[in-house]
C-alpha positions in Angstrom: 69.8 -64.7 28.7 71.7 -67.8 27.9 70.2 -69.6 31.7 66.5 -68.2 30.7 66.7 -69.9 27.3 68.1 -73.3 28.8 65.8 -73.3 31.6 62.8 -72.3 28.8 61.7 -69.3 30.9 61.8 -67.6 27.6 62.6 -68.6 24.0 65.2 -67.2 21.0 63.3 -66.7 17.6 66.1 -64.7 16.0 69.3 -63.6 17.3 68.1 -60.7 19.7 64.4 -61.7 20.0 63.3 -63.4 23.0 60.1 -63.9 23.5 57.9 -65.1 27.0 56.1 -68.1 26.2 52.2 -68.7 27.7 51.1 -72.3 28.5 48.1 -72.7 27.4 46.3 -75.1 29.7 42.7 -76.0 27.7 45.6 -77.7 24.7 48.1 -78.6 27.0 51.3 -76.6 25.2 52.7 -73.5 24.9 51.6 -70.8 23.0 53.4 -69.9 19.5 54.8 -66.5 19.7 52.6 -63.8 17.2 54.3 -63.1 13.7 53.2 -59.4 13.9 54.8 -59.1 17.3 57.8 -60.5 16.1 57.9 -58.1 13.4 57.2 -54.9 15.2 60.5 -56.3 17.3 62.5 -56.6 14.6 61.3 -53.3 13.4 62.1 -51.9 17.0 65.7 -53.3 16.4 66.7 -51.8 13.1 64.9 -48.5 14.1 62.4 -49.2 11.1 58.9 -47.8 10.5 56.3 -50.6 9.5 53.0 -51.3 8.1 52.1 -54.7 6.9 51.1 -55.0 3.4 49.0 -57.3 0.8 47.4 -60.3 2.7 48.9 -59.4 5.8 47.4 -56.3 6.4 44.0 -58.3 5.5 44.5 -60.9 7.7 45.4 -58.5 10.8 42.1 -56.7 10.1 40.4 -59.1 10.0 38.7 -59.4 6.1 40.3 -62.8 5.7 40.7 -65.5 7.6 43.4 -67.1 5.0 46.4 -67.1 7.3 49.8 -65.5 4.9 52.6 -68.0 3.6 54.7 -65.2 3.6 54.0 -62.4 6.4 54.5 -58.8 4.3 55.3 -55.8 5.7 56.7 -52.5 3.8 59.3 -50.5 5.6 61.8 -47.7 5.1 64.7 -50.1 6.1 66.2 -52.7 3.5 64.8 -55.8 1.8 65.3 -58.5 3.5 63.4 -62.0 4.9 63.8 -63.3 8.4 62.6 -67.0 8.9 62.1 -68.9 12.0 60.2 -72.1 12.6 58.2 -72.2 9.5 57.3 -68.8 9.3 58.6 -65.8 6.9 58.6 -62.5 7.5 59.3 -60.3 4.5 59.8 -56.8 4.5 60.3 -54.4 1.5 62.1 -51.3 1.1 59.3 -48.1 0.4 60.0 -44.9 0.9 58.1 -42.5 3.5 56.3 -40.0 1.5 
């Protein structure tokens, strides 16, 4: 992993998430990685069941195009922010009913 990420064949975002970036060739860079993608992977990590939540879950379907500050999503894991670049992922603690 350590080779990949020095060659740039992929890229860390947190300790454990890797992510394959795209070039985009029309803007000349590479693609940012997808906050909901990152969070469904840290979900996958701690075993946690998620859904996002407030202005997230508005934004992913689509009925605003206001792009979240904070990223929400409740889960049945703990409370707890991850940050990378300048991005936040929160997710709070709800119980499965």
């Amino acid at each position: 992993m350590n080779r990949l990420t020095n060659s740039e064949k992929i890229k860390k975002i947190l300790k454990g998430i890797y992510y394959n970036p795209k070039y985009n060739e029309l803007i000349e860079e590479y693609e940012a990685s997808s906050v909901h993608e990152v969070a469904k992977a840290i979900a996958r990590k701690y075993n946690w069941t998620i859904a996002p939540s407030g202005n997230t879950a508005l934004n992913l379907l689509g009925l605003s195009t206001q792009v979240p500050f904070k990223w929400t999503y409740i889960s049945d894991g703990r409370y707890v922010d991850f940050s990378f670049g300048n991005t936040v992922i929160e997710f709070k603690d709800r119980n499965n009913k």
